[in-house]
C-alpha positions in Angstrom: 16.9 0.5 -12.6 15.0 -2.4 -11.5 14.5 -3.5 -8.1 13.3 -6.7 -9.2 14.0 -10.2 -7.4 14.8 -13.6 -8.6 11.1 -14.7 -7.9 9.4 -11.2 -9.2 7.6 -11.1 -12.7 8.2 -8.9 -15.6 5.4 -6.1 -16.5 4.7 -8.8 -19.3 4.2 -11.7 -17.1 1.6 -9.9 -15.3 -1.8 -11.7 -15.5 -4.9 -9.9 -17.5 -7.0 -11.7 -15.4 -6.5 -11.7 -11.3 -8.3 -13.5 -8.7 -9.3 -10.4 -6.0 -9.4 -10.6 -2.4 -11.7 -7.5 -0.9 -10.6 -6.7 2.2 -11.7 -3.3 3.9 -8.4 -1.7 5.5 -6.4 -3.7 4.2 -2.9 -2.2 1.8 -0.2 -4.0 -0.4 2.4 -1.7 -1.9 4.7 -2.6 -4.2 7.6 -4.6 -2.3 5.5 -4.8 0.7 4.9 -7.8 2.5 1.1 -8.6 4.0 0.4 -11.6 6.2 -3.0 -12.9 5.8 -5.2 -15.3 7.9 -7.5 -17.0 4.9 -10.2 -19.3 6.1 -13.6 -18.6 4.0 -14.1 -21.3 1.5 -14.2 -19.2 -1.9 -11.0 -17.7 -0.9 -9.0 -20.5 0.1 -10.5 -22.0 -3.3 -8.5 -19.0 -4.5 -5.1 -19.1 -2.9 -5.1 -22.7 -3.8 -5.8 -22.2 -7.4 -3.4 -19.3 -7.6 -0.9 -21.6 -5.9 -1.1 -24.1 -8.7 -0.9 -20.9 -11.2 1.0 -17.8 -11.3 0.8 -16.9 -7.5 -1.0 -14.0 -7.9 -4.1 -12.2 -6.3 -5.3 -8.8 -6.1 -5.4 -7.0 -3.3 -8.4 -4.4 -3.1 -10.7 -2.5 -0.8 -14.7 -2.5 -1.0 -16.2 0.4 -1.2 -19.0 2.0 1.3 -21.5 -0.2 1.1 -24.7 1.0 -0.7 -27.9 1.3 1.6 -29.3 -2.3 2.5 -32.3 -1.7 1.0 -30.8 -0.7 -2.1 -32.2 -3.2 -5.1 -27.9 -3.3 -5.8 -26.9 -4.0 -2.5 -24.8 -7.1 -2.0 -23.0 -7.4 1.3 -21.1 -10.5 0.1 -19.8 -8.9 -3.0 -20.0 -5.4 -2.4 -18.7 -2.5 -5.1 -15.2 -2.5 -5.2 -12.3 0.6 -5.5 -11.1 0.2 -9.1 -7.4 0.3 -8.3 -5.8 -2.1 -5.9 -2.1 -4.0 -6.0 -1.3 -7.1 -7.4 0.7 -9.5 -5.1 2.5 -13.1 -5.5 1.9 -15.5 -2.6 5.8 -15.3 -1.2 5.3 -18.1 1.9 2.6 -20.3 2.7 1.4 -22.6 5.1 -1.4 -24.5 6.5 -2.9 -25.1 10.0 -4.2 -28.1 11.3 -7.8 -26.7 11.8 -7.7 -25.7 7.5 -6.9 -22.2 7.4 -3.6 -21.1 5.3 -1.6 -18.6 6.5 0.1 -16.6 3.7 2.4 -13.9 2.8 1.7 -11.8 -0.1 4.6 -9.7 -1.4 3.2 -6.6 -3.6 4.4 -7.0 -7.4 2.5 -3.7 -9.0 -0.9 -2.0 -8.7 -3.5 -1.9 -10.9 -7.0 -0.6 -12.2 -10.3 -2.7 -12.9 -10.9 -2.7 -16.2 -14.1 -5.0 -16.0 -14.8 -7.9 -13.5 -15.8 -11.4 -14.8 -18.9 -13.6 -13.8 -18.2 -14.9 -10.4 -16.3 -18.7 -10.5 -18.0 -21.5 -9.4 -15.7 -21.6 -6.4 -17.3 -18.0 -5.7 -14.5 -15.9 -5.5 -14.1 -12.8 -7.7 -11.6 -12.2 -10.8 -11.0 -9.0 -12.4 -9.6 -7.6 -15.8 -6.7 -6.0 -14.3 -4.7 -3.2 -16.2 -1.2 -2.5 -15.1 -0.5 0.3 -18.1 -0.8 3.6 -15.3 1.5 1.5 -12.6 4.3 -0.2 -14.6 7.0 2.2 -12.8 6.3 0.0 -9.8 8.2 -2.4 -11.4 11.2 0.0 -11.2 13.3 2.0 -8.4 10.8 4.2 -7.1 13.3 6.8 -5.3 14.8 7.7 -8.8 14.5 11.4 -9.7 12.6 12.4 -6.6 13.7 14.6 -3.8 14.1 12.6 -0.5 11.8 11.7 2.5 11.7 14.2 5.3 12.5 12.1 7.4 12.7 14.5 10.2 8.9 15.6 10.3 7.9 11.8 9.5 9.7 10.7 12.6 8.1 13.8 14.3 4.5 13.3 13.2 5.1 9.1 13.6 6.1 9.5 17.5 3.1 11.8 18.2 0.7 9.1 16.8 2.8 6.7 18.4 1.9 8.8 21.8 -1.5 9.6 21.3 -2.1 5.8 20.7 -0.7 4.5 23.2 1.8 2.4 21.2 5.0 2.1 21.2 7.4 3.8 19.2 9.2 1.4 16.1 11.4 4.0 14.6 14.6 2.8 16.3 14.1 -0.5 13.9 12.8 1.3 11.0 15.2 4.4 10.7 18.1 2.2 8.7 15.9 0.9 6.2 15.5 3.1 2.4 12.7 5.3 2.1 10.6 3.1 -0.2 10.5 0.2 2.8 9.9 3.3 5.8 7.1 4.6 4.0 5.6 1.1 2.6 6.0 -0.5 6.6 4.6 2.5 8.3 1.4 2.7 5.9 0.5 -0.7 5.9 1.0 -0.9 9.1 -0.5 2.1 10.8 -4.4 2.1 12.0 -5.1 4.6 9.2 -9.0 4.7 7.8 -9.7 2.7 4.5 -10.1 6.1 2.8 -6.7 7.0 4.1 -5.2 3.7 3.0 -6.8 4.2 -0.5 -5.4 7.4 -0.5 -1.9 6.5 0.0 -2.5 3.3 -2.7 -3.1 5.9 -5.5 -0.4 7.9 -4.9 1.7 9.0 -8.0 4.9 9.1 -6.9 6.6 7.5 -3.4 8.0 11.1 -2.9 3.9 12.0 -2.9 3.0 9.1 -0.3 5.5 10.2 1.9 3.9 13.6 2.2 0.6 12.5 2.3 1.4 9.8 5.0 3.5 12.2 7.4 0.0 14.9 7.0 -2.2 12.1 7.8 -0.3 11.0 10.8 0.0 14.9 12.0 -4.2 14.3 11.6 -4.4 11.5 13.3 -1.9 12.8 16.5 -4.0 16.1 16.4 -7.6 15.2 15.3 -8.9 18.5 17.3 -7.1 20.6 14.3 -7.2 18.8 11.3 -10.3 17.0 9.2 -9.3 13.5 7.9 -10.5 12.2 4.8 -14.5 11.7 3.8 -15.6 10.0 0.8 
Protein backbone atom coordinates (compact mmCIF):
# COMPACT_ATOMS: atom_id res chain seq x y z
CA UNK A 1 0.00 0.00 0.00
CA UNK A 2 1.36 3.25 -0.81
CA UNK A 3 1.16 6.32 1.13
CA UNK A 4 2.26 8.35 -1.60
CA UNK A 5 0.89 11.97 -2.46
CA UNK A 6 0.06 13.68 -5.65
CA UNK A 7 3.42 15.71 -5.45
CA UNK A 8 5.63 12.48 -4.11
CA UNK A 9 8.09 10.63 -6.63
CA UNK A 10 8.27 6.99 -7.48
CA UNK A 11 11.38 4.88 -6.13
CA UNK A 12 12.32 5.33 -10.00
CA UNK A 13 12.21 9.00 -10.07
CA UNK A 14 14.57 9.24 -7.30
CA UNK A 15 17.77 11.11 -8.26
CA UNK A 16 21.33 9.01 -8.42
CA UNK A 17 22.80 12.07 -7.76
CA UNK A 18 21.61 14.57 -4.64
CA UNK A 19 22.73 17.84 -3.60
CA UNK A 20 23.47 17.32 0.53
CA UNK A 21 22.87 19.64 3.17
CA UNK A 22 25.10 18.58 6.55
CA UNK A 23 23.54 19.66 9.31
CA UNK A 24 24.64 18.34 12.81
CA UNK A 25 21.23 17.43 14.77
CA UNK A 26 19.33 17.84 12.37
CA UNK A 27 16.50 14.56 11.18
CA UNK A 28 14.10 14.14 8.05
CA UNK A 29 11.98 10.91 8.16
CA UNK A 30 10.13 9.78 5.64
CA UNK A 31 6.77 11.94 5.53
CA UNK A 32 8.22 14.34 7.91
CA UNK A 33 8.19 17.83 7.43
CA UNK A 34 11.60 20.15 8.44
CA UNK A 35 11.62 23.85 8.31
CA UNK A 36 14.86 25.22 7.50
CA UNK A 37 16.44 28.77 7.73
CA UNK A 38 19.09 28.67 4.57
CA UNK A 39 21.37 31.71 4.26
CA UNK A 40 25.13 30.50 3.48
CA UNK A 41 25.80 31.11 -0.12
CA UNK A 42 26.78 27.45 -1.44
CA UNK A 43 23.53 26.35 0.02
CA UNK A 44 21.13 28.68 -1.17
CA UNK A 45 23.10 28.10 -4.60
CA UNK A 46 21.63 24.65 -3.77
CA UNK A 47 18.07 25.10 -3.01
CA UNK A 48 17.89 27.37 -5.93
CA UNK A 49 19.23 24.87 -8.29
CA UNK A 50 17.18 22.06 -6.82
CA UNK A 51 14.28 24.44 -7.19
CA UNK A 52 14.74 24.63 -10.97
CA UNK A 53 15.26 20.63 -10.85
CA UNK A 54 13.67 17.85 -9.14
CA UNK A 55 13.31 19.55 -5.62
CA UNK A 56 15.38 17.39 -3.91
CA UNK A 57 18.27 17.50 -1.35
CA UNK A 58 19.70 15.25 1.10
CA UNK A 59 19.47 15.59 4.46
CA UNK A 60 22.53 14.20 6.48
CA UNK A 61 24.56 14.67 9.65
CA UNK A 62 28.50 15.26 9.86
CA UNK A 63 30.27 13.19 11.68
CA UNK A 64 32.69 13.94 14.84
CA UNK A 65 34.95 15.96 13.51
CA UNK A 66 38.53 14.59 13.19
CA UNK A 67 41.29 16.35 15.43
CA UNK A 68 42.18 19.92 13.96
CA UNK A 69 45.41 19.07 13.51
CA UNK A 70 44.61 16.15 11.53
CA UNK A 71 46.36 16.45 7.81
CA UNK A 72 42.24 15.36 6.82
CA UNK A 73 40.64 17.71 8.88
CA UNK A 74 38.21 20.08 7.06
CA UNK A 75 35.84 21.94 9.21
CA UNK A 76 33.90 23.31 6.22
CA UNK A 77 33.28 19.89 4.73
CA UNK A 78 33.72 17.55 7.39
CA UNK A 79 33.16 13.45 7.02
CA UNK A 80 29.76 12.79 6.63
CA UNK A 81 27.29 9.65 8.15
CA UNK A 82 26.76 7.60 5.00
CA UNK A 83 22.98 7.31 5.34
CA UNK A 84 20.77 10.32 5.53
CA UNK A 85 17.00 10.98 3.94
CA UNK A 86 16.15 12.46 0.83
CA UNK A 87 13.57 15.28 0.95
CA UNK A 88 11.55 17.48 -1.78
CA UNK A 89 11.41 21.20 -1.10
CA UNK A 90 7.35 21.25 -0.20
CA UNK A 91 7.02 25.38 0.46
CA UNK A 92 9.36 28.02 -0.14
CA UNK A 93 9.85 31.50 0.41
CA UNK A 94 12.17 34.30 0.58
CA UNK A 95 13.00 37.15 2.99
CA UNK A 96 13.74 40.57 2.20
CA UNK A 97 17.27 40.41 3.75
CA UNK A 98 18.07 37.05 1.10
CA UNK A 99 17.63 34.07 3.16
CA UNK A 100 14.87 31.37 1.97
CA UNK A 101 12.90 29.87 4.29
CA UNK A 102 11.93 26.22 3.26
CA UNK A 103 10.03 23.22 4.03
CA UNK A 104 11.52 19.97 3.24
CA UNK A 105 9.08 17.01 3.30
CA UNK A 106 11.13 13.57 3.65
CA UNK A 107 10.63 11.29 0.44
CA UNK A 108 13.00 8.12 1.42
CA UNK A 109 16.48 7.60 3.05
CA UNK A 110 19.43 6.67 1.65
CA UNK A 111 23.17 5.51 1.69
CA UNK A 112 26.39 7.32 0.19
CA UNK A 113 27.57 5.43 -2.30
CA UNK A 114 30.50 7.90 -3.39
CA UNK A 115 30.43 11.81 -3.15
CA UNK A 116 31.36 13.87 -6.31
CA UNK A 117 34.02 16.76 -6.65
CA UNK A 118 32.56 19.68 -4.89
CA UNK A 119 30.44 22.20 -7.59
CA UNK A 120 31.63 25.32 -8.38
CA UNK A 121 28.84 26.82 -6.34
CA UNK A 122 30.59 24.84 -3.33
CA UNK A 123 27.98 22.80 -2.13
CA UNK A 124 28.23 19.01 -1.88
CA UNK A 125 26.46 16.13 -4.09
CA UNK A 126 26.47 12.54 -3.36
CA UNK A 127 25.80 9.20 -5.21
CA UNK A 128 22.79 8.38 -3.31
CA UNK A 129 21.51 4.68 -3.24
CA UNK A 130 17.90 4.15 -2.24
CA UNK A 131 17.99 0.04 -2.82
CA UNK A 132 18.09 -0.78 1.50
CA UNK A 133 15.17 2.08 1.98
CA UNK A 134 12.62 1.69 -0.88
CA UNK A 135 9.84 0.42 1.81
CA UNK A 136 9.82 4.13 2.80
CA UNK A 137 8.03 4.64 -0.12
CA UNK A 138 5.27 2.32 1.26
CA UNK A 139 2.89 2.11 4.49
CA UNK A 140 5.25 1.69 7.10
CA UNK A 141 2.71 0.29 9.93
CA UNK A 142 1.99 -2.80 7.69
CA UNK A 143 2.73 -6.13 9.28
CA UNK A 144 4.12 -4.63 12.53
CA UNK A 145 2.76 -4.85 15.99
CA UNK A 146 1.52 -1.34 17.24
CA UNK A 147 3.16 1.63 19.14
CA UNK A 148 3.01 1.40 22.88
CA UNK A 149 1.61 4.16 23.07
CA UNK A 150 1.08 4.02 26.79
CA UNK A 151 4.90 3.92 27.92
CA UNK A 152 5.65 6.52 24.95
CA UNK A 153 3.25 8.90 26.45
CA UNK A 154 4.73 7.90 29.91
CA UNK A 155 8.46 8.22 29.01
CA UNK A 156 7.48 11.62 26.62
CA UNK A 157 5.74 13.50 29.86
CA UNK A 158 8.75 12.71 32.09
CA UNK A 159 11.12 14.38 29.46
CA UNK A 160 8.64 16.77 29.06
CA UNK A 161 9.03 17.42 33.05
CA UNK A 162 12.53 17.16 33.46
CA UNK A 163 12.86 19.80 30.70
CA UNK A 164 10.94 22.11 31.66
CA UNK A 165 8.73 21.99 28.55
CA UNK A 166 5.52 21.68 28.13
CA UNK A 167 3.72 18.67 27.38
CA UNK A 168 2.35 18.33 23.32
CA UNK A 169 0.65 14.99 23.68
CA UNK A 170 -2.94 16.30 23.90
CA UNK A 171 -2.22 17.53 20.08
CA UNK A 172 -0.34 14.63 19.00
CA UNK A 173 -2.36 11.55 20.55
CA UNK A 174 -5.01 11.58 17.37
CA UNK A 175 -2.52 11.36 14.81
CA UNK A 176 -1.21 7.43 13.36
CA UNK A 177 1.76 6.08 14.76
CA UNK A 178 4.12 6.80 11.74
CA UNK A 179 3.42 10.85 12.29
CA UNK A 180 3.66 10.45 16.52
CA UNK A 181 6.86 8.80 16.29
CA UNK A 182 8.28 10.94 13.04
CA UNK A 183 7.06 14.54 15.10
CA UNK A 184 8.34 13.55 18.49
CA UNK A 185 11.90 12.53 17.04
CA UNK A 186 12.47 15.29 14.91
CA UNK A 187 11.42 17.36 17.25
CA UNK A 188 12.82 16.26 20.57
CA UNK A 189 16.39 17.74 21.79
CA UNK A 190 17.88 14.24 21.35
CA UNK A 191 21.94 14.03 20.66
CA UNK A 192 23.03 13.70 16.95
CA UNK A 193 24.08 10.11 17.78
CA UNK A 194 20.58 9.59 19.06
CA UNK A 195 19.03 11.23 16.02
CA UNK A 196 21.26 8.87 13.77
CA UNK A 197 20.20 6.24 15.65
CA UNK A 198 16.60 6.63 15.16
CA UNK A 199 17.37 7.49 11.19
CA UNK A 200 18.73 3.90 10.64
CA UNK A 201 16.11 2.20 12.19
CA UNK A 202 14.74 -0.90 10.30
CA UNK A 203 11.40 -0.86 10.93
CA UNK A 204 8.98 2.21 12.44
CA UNK A 205 7.84 -0.56 14.92
CA UNK A 206 11.95 -0.45 15.94
CA UNK A 207 12.11 3.51 16.13
CA UNK A 208 9.30 3.56 18.35
CA UNK A 209 11.09 1.41 20.82
CA UNK A 210 14.24 2.90 20.58
CA UNK A 211 12.71 6.52 20.78
CA UNK A 212 10.39 5.72 24.00
CA UNK A 213 14.14 4.05 25.74
CA UNK A 214 15.87 7.07 24.77
CA UNK A 215 13.38 9.40 26.18
CA UNK A 216 13.22 7.09 29.50
CA UNK A 217 17.36 8.08 29.29
CA UNK A 218 17.01 11.29 28.82
CA UNK A 219 14.12 11.79 31.84
CA UNK A 220 16.44 9.54 34.03
CA UNK A 221 20.14 10.27 32.95
CA UNK A 222 21.26 9.18 36.68
CA UNK A 223 20.25 5.41 35.60
CA UNK A 224 20.73 4.95 32.09
CA UNK A 225 23.97 5.63 29.67
CA UNK A 226 22.93 7.37 26.28
CA UNK A 227 24.58 6.67 23.26
CA UNK A 228 28.62 7.22 22.50
CA UNK A 229 30.19 6.90 19.18
Amino acid sequence: MSTSGPFDPKFSDLPASLPVFPLAGALLLPRGHLPLNIFEPRYLAMIKDALGQDRMIGMVQPRLMLDANHPDADAENPPLFLTGCAGRISAFSETDDGRLLITLTGVCRFRIVTEFLRSSKGYRTVQADYTAWRDDLQNPTANIPPLDRDRLRDALEAYFARHALRSCWDTLADTDDEMLITAIAMGCRLSPLEKQALLECTSLYDRGDMLTSLLEMAAHPQTSQTLSN
